[in-house]
Biopython code that builds the backbone (N, CA, C, O; Angstrom):
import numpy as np
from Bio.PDB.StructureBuilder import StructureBuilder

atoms = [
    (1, "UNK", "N", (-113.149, 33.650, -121.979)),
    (1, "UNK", "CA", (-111.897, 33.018, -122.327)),
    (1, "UNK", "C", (-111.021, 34.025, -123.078)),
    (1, "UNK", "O", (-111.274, 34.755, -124.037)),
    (2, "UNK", "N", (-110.001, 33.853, -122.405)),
    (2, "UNK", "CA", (-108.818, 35.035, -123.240)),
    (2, "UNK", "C", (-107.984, 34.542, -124.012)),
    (2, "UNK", "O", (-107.055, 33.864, -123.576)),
    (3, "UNK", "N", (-108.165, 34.804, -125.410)),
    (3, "UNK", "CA", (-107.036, 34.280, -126.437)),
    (3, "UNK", "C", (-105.601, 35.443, -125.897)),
    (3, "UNK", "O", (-105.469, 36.443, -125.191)),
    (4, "UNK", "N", (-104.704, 34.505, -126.780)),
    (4, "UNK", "CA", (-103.547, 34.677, -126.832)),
    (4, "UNK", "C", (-103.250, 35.007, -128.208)),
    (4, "UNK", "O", (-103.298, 34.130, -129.070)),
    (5, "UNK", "N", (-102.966, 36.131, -128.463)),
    (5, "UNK", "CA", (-102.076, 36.729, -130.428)),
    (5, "UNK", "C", (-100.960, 36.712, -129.994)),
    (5, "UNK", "O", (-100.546, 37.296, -128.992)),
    (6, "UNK", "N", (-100.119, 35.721, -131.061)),
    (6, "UNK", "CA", (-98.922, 35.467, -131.304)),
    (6, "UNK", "C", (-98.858, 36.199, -133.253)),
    (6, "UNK", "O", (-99.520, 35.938, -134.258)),
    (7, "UNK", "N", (-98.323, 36.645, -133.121)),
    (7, "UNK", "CA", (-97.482, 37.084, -134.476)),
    (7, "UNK", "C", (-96.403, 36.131, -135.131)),
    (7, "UNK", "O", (-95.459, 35.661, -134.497)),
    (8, "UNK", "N", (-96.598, 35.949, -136.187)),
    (8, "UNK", "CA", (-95.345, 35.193, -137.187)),
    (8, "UNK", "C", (-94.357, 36.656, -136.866)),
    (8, "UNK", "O", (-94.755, 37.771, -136.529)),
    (9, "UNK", "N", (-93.012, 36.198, -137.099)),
    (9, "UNK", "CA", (-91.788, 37.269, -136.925)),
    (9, "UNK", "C", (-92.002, 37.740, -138.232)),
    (9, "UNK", "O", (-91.428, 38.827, -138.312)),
    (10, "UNK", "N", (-92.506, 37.476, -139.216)),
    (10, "UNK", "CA", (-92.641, 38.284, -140.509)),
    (10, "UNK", "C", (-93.235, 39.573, -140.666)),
    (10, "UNK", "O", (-92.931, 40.679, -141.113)),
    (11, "UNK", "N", (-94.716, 38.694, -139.836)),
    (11, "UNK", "CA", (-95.737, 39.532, -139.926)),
    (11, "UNK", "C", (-95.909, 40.871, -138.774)),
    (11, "UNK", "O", (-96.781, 41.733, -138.892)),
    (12, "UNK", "N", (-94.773, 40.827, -137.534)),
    (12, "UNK", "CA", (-94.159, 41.446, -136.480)),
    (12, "UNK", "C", (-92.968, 42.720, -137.515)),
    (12, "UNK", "O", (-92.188, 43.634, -137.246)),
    (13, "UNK", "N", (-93.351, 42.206, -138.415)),
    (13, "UNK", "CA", (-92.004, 43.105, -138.690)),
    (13, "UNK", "C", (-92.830, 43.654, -139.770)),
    (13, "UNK", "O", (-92.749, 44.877, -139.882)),
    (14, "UNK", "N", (-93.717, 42.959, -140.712)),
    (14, "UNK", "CA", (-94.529, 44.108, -141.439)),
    (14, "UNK", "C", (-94.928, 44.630, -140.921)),
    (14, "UNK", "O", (-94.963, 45.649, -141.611)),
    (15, "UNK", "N", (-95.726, 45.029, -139.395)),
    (15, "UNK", "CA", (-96.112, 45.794, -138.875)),
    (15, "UNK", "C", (-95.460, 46.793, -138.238)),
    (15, "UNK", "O", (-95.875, 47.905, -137.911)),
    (16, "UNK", "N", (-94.077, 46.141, -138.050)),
    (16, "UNK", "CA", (-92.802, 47.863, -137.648)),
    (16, "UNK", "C", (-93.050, 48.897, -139.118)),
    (16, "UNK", "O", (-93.448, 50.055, -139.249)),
    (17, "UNK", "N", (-92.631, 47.911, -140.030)),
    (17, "UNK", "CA", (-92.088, 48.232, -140.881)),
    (17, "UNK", "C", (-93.244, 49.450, -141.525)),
    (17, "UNK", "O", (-92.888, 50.594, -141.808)),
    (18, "UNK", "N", (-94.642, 48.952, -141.679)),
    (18, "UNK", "CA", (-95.886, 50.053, -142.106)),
    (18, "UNK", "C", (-96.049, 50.883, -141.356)),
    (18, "UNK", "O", (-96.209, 51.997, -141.855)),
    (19, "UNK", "N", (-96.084, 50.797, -140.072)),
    (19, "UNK", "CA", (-96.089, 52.191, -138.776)),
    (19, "UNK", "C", (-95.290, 52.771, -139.433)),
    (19, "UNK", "O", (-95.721, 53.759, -140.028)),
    (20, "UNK", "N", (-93.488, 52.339, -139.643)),
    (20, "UNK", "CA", (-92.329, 53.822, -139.455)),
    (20, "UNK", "C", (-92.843, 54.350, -140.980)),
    (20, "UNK", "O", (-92.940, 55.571, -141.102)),
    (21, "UNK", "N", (-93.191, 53.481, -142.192)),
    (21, "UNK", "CA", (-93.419, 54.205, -143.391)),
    (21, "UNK", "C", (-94.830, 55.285, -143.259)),
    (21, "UNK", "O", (-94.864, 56.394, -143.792)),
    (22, "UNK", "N", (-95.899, 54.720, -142.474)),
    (22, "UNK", "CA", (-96.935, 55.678, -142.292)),
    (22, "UNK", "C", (-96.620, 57.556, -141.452)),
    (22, "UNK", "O", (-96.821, 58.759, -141.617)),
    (23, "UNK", "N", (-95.992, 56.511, -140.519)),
    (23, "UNK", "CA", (-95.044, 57.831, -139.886)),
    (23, "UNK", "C", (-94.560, 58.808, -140.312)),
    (23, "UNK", "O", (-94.786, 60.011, -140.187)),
    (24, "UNK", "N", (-93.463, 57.878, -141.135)),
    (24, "UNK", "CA", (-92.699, 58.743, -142.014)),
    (24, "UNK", "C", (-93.105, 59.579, -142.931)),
    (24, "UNK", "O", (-92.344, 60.488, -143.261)),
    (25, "UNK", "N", (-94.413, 59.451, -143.549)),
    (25, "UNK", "CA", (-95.155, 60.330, -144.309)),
    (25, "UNK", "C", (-95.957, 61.141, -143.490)),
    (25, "UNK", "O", (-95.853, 62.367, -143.523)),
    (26, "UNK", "N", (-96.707, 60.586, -142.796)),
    (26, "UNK", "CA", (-97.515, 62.169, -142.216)),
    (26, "UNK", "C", (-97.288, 61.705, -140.897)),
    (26, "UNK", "O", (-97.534, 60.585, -140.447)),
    (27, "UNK", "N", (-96.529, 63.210, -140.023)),
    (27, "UNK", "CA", (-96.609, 62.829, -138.109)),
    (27, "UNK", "C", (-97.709, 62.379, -137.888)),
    (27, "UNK", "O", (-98.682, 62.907, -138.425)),
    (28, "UNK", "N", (-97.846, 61.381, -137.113)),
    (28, "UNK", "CA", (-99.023, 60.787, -136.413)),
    (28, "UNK", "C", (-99.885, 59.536, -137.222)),
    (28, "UNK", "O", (-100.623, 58.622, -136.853)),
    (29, "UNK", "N", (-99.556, 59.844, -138.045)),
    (29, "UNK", "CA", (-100.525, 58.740, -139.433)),
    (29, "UNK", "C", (-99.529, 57.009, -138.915)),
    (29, "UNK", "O", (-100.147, 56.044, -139.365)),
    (30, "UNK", "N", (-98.981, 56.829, -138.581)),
    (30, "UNK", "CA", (-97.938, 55.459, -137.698)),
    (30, "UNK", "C", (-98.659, 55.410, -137.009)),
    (30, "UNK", "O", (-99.350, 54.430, -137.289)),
    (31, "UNK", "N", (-99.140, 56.047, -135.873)),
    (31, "UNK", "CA", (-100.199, 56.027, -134.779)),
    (31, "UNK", "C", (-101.763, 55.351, -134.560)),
    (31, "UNK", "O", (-102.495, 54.588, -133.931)),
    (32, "UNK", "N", (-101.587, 56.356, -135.679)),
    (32, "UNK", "CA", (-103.306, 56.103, -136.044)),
    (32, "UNK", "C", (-103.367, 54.665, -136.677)),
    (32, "UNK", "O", (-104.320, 53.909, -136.490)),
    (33, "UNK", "N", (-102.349, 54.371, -137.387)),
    (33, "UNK", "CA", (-102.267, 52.789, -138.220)),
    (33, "UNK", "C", (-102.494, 51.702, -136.881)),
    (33, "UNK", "O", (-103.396, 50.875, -136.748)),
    (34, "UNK", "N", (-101.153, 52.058, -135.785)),
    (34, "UNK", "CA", (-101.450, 51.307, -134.803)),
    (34, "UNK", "C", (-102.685, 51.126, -134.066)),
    (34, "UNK", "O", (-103.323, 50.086, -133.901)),
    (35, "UNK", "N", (-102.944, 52.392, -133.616)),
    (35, "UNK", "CA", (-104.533, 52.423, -133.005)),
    (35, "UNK", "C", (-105.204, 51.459, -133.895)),
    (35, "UNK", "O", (-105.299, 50.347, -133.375)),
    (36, "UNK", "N", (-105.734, 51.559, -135.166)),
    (36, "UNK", "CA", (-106.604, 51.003, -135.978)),
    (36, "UNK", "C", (-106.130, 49.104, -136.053)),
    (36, "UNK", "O", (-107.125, 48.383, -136.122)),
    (37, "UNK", "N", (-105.112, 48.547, -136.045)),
    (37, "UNK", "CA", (-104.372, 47.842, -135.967)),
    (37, "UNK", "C", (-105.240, 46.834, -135.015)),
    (37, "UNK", "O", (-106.042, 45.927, -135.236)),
    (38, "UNK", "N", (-104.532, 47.607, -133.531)),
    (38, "UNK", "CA", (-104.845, 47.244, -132.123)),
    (38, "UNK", "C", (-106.178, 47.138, -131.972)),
    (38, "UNK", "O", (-106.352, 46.375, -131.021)),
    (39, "UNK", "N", (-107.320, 47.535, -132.449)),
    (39, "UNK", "CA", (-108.531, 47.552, -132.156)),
    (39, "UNK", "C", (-108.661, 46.273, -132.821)),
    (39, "UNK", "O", (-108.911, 45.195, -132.282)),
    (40, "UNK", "N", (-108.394, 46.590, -134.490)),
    (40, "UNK", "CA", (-108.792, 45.126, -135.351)),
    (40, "UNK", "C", (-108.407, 44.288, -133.859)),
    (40, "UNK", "O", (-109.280, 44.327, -132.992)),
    (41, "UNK", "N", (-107.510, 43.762, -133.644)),
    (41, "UNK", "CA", (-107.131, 42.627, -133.275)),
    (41, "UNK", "C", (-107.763, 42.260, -131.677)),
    (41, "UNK", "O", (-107.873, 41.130, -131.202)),
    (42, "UNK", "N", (-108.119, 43.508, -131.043)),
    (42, "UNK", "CA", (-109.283, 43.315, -130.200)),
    (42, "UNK", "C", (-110.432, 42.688, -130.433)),
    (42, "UNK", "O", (-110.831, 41.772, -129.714)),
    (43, "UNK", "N", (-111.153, 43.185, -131.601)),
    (43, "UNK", "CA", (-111.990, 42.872, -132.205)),
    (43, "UNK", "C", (-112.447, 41.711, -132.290)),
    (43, "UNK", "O", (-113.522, 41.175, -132.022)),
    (44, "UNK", "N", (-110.690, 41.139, -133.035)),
    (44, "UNK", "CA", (-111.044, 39.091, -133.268)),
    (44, "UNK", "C", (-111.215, 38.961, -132.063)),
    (44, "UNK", "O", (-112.380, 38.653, -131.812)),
    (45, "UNK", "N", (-110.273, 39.101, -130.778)),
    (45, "UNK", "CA", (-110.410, 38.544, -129.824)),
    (45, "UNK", "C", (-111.296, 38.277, -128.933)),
    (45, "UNK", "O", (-111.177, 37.490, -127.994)),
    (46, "UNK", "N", (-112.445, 39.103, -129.284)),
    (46, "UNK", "CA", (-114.050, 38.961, -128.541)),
    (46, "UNK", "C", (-115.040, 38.431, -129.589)),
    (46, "UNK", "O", (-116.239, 38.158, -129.537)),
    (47, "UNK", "N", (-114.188, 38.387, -130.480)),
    (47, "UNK", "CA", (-115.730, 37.868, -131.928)),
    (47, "UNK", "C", (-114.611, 36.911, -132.737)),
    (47, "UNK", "O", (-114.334, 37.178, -133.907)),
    (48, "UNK", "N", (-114.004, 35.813, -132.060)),
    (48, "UNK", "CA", (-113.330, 34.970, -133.005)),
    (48, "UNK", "C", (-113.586, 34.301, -134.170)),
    (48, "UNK", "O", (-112.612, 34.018, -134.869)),
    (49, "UNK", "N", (-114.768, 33.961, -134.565)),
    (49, "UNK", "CA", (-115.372, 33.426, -135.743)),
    (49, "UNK", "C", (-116.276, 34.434, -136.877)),
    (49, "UNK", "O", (-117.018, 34.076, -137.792)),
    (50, "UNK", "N", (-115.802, 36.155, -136.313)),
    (50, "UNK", "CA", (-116.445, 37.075, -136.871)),
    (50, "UNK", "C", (-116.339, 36.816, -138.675)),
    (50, "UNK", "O", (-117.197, 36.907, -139.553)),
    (51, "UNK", "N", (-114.865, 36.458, -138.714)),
    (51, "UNK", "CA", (-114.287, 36.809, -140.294)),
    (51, "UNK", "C", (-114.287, 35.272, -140.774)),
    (51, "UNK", "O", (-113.695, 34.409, -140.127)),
    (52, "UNK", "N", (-115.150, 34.935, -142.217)),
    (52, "UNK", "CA", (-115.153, 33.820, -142.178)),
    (52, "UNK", "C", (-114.221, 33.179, -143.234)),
    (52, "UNK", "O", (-113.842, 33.876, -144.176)),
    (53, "UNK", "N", (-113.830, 31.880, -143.126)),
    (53, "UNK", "CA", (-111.841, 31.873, -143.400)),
    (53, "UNK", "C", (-112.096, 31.477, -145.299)),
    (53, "UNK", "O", (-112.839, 30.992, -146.153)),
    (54, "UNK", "N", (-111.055, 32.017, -145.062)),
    (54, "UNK", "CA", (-110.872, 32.286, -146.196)),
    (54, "UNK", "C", (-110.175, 31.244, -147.307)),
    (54, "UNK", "O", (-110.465, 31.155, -148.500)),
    (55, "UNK", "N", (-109.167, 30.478, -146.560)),
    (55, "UNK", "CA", (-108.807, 29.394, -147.314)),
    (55, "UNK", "C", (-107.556, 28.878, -146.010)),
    (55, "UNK", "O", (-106.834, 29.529, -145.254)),
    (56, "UNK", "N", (-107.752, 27.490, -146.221)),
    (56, "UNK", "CA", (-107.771, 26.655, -145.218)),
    (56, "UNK", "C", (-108.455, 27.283, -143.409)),
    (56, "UNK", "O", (-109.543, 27.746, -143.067)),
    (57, "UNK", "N", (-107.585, 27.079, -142.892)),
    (57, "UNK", "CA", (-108.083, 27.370, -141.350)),
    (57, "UNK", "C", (-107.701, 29.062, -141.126)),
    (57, "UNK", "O", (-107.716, 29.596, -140.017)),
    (58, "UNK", "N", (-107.328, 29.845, -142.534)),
    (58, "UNK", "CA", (-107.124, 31.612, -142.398)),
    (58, "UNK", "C", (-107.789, 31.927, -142.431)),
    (58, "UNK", "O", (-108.673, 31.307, -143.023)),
    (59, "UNK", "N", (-108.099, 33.270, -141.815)),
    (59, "UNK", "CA", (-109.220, 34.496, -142.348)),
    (59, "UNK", "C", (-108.647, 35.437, -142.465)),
    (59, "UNK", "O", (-107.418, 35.413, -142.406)),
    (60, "UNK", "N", (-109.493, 36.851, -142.719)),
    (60, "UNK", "CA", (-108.491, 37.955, -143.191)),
    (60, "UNK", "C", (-109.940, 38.824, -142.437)),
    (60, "UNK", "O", (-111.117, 38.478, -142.538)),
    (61, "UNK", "N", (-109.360, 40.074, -141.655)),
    (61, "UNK", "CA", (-110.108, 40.911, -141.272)),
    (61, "UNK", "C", (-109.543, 41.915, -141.539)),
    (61, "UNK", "O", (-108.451, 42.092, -140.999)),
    (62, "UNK", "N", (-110.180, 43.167, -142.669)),
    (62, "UNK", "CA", (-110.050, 44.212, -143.089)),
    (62, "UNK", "C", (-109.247, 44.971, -141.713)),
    (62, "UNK", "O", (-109.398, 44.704, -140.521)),
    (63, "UNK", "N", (-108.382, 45.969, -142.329)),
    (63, "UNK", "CA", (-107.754, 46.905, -140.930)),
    (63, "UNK", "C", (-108.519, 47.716, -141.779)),
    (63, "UNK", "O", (-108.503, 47.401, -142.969)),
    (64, "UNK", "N", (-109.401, 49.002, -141.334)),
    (64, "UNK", "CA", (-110.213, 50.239, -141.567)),
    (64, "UNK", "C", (-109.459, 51.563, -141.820)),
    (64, "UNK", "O", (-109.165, 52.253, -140.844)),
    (65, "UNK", "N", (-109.176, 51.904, -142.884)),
    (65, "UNK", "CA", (-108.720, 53.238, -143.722)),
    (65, "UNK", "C", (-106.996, 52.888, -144.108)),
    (65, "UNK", "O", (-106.082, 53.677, -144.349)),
    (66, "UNK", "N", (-107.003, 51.390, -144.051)),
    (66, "UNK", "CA", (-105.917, 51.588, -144.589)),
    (66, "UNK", "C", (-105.936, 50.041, -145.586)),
    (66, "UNK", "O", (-106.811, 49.178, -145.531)),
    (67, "UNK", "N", (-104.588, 50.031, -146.544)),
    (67, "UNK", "CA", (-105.555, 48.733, -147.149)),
    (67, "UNK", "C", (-104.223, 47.827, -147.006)),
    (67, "UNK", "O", (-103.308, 47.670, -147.815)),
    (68, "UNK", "N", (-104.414, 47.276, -145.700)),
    (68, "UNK", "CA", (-104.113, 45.784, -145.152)),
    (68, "UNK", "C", (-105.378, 45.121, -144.693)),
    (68, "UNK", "O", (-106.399, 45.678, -144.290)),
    (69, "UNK", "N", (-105.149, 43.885, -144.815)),
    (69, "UNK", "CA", (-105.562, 42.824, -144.051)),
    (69, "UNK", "C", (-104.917, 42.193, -142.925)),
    (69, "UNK", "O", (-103.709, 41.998, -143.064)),
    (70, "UNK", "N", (-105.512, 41.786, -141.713)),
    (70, "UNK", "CA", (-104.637, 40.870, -140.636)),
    (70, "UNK", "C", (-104.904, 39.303, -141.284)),
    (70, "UNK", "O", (-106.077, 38.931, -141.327)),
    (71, "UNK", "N", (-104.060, 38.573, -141.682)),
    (71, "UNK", "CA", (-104.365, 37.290, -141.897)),
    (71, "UNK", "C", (-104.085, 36.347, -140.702)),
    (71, "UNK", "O", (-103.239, 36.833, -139.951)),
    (72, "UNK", "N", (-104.497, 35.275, -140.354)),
    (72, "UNK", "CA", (-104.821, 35.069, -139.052)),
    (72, "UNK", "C", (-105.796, 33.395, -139.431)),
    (72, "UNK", "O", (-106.539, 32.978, -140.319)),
    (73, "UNK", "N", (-105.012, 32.719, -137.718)),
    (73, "UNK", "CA", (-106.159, 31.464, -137.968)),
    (73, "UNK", "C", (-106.210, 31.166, -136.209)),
    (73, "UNK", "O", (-105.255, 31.456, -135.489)),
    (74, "UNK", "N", (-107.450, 30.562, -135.702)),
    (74, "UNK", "CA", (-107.656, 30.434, -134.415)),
    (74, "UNK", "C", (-107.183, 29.024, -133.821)),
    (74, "UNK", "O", (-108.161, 28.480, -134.334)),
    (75, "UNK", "N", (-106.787, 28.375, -133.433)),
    (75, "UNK", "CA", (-106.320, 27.674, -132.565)),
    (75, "UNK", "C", (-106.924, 27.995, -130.964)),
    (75, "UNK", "O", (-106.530, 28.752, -130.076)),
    (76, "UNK", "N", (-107.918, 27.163, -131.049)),
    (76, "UNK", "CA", (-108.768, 27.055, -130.034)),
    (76, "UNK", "C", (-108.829, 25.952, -128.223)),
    (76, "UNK", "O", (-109.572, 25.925, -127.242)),
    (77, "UNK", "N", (-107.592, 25.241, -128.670)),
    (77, "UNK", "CA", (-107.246, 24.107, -127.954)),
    (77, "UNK", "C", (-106.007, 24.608, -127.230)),
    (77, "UNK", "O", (-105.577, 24.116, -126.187)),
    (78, "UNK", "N", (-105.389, 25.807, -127.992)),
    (78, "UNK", "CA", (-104.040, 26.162, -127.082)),
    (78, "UNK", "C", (-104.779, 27.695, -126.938)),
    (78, "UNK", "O", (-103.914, 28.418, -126.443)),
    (79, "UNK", "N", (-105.809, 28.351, -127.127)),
    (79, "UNK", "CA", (-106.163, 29.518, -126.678)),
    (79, "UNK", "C", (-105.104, 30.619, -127.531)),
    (79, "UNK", "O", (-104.505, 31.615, -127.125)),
    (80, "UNK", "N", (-105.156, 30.054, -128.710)),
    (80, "UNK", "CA", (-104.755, 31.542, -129.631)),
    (80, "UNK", "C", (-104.984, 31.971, -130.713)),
    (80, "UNK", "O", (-105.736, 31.308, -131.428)),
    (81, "UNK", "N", (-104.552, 32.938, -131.105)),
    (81, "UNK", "CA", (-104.568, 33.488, -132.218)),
    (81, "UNK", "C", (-102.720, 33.734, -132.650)),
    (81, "UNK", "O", (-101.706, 34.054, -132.029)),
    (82, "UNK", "N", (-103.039, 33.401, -133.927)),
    (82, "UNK", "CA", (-101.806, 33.030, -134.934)),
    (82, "UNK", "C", (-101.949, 34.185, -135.978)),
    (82, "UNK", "O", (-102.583, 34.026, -137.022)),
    (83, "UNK", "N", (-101.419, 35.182, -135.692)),
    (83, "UNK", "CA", (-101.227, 36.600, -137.013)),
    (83, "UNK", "C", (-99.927, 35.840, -138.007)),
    (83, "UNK", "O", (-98.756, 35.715, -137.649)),
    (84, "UNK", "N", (-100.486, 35.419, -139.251)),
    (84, "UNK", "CA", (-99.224, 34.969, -140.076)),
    (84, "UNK", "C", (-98.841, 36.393, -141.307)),
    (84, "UNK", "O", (-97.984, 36.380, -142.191)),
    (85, "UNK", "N", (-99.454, 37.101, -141.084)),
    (85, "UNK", "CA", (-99.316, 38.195, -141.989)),
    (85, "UNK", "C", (-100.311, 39.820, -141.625)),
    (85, "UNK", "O", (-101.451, 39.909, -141.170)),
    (86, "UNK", "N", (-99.703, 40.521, -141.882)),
    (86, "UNK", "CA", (-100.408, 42.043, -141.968)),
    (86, "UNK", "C", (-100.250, 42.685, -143.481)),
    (86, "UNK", "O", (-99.420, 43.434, -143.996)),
    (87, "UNK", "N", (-101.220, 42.152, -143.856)),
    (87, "UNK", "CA", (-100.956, 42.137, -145.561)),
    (87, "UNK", "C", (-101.163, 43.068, -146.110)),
    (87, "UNK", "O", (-102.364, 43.291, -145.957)),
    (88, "UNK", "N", (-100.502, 44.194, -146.999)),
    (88, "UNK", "CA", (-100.504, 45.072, -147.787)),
    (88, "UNK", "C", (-101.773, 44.393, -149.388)),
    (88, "UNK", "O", (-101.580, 43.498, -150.211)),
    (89, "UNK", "N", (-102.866, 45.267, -149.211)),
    (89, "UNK", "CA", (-103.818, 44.553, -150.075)),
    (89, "UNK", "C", (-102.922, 44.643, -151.898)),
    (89, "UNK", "O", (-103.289, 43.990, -152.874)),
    (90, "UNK", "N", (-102.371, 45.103, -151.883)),
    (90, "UNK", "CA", (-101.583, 45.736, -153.223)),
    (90, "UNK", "C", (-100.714, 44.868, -153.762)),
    (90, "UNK", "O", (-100.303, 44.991, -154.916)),
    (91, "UNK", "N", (-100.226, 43.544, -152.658)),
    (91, "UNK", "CA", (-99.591, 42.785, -153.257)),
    (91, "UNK", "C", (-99.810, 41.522, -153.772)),
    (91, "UNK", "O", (-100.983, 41.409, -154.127)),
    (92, "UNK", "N", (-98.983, 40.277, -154.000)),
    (92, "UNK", "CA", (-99.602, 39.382, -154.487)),
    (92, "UNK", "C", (-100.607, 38.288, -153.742)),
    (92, "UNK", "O", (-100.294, 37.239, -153.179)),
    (93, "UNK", "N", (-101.675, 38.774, -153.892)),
    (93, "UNK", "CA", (-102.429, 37.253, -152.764)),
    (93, "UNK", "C", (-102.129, 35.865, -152.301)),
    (93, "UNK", "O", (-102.474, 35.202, -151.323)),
    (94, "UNK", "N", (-101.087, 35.576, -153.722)),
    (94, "UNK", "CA", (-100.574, 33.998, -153.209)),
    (94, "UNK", "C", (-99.909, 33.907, -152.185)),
    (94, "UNK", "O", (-99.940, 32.879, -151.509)),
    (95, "UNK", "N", (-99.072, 35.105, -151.817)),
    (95, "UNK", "CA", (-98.451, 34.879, -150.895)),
    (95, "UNK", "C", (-99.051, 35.094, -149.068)),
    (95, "UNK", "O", (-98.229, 34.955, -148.163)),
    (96, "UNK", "N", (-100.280, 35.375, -148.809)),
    (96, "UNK", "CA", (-100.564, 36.138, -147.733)),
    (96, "UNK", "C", (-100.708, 34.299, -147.312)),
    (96, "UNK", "O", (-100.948, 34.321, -146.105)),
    (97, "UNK", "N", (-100.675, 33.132, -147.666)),
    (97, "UNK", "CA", (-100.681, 31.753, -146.650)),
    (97, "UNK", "C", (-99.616, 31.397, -146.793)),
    (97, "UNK", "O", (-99.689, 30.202, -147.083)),
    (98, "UNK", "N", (-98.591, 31.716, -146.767)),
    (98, "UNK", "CA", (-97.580, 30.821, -147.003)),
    (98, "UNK", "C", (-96.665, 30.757, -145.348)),
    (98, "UNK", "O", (-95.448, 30.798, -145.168)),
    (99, "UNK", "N", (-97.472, 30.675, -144.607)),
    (99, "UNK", "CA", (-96.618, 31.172, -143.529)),
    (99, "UNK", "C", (-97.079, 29.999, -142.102)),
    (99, "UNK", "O", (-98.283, 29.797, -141.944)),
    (100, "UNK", "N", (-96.526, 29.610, -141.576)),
    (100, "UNK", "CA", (-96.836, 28.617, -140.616)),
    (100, "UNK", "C", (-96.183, 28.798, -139.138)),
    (100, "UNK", "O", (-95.363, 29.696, -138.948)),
    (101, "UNK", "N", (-96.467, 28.160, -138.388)),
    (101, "UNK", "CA", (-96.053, 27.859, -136.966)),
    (101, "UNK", "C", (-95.754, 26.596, -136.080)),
    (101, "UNK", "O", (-95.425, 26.732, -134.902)),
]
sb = StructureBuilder()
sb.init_structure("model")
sb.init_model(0)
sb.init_chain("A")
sb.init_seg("    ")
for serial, (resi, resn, name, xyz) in enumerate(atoms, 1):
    if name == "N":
        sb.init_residue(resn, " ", resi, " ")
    sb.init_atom(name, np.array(xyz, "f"), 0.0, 1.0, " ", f" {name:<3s}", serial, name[0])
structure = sb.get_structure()
């Protein structure tokens, strides 16, 4: 069964937004964010119940060498996945649920 990742427009745009700043600091380091990114989210998509949730129906799966989280909840009846955030670990936690569909 093939899920579907839909992105919140927020969380679509934290993720422009950390590529061009990774970028912008070292050529290629945007890249590598994406690569690392794109895999996470492969990842859920073959191991959906890998990350276990965290509060209400979210979970958060570490992105690897960099310190975001994908926050995220499964919807299993419409075949998706819901990215409500690409969370910068540095900021305030209250805010990584506040986000809906």
């Amino acid at each position: 069964m093939i899920y579907t990742v839909i992105f919140h427009p927020e969380a679509d745009k934290e993720y422009r937004e950390s590529f061009l700043w990774y970028e912008k600091k070292v050529k290629g380091l945007g890249y590598r964010f994406e690569i690392v990114v794109e895999g996470k989210i492969r990842e859920i998509m073959n191991n959906l119940e890998k990350y276990p949730k965290r509060m209400g129906l979210y979970r958060e799966a570490p992105v690897g060498g960099f310190p975001y989280v994908i926050v995220y909840r499964i919807n299993k009846m419409l075949e998706r996945i819901f990215v409500s955030s690409l969370f910068h670990t540095s900021r305030n936690p209250k805010r990584k649920y506040r986000r809906d569909k």
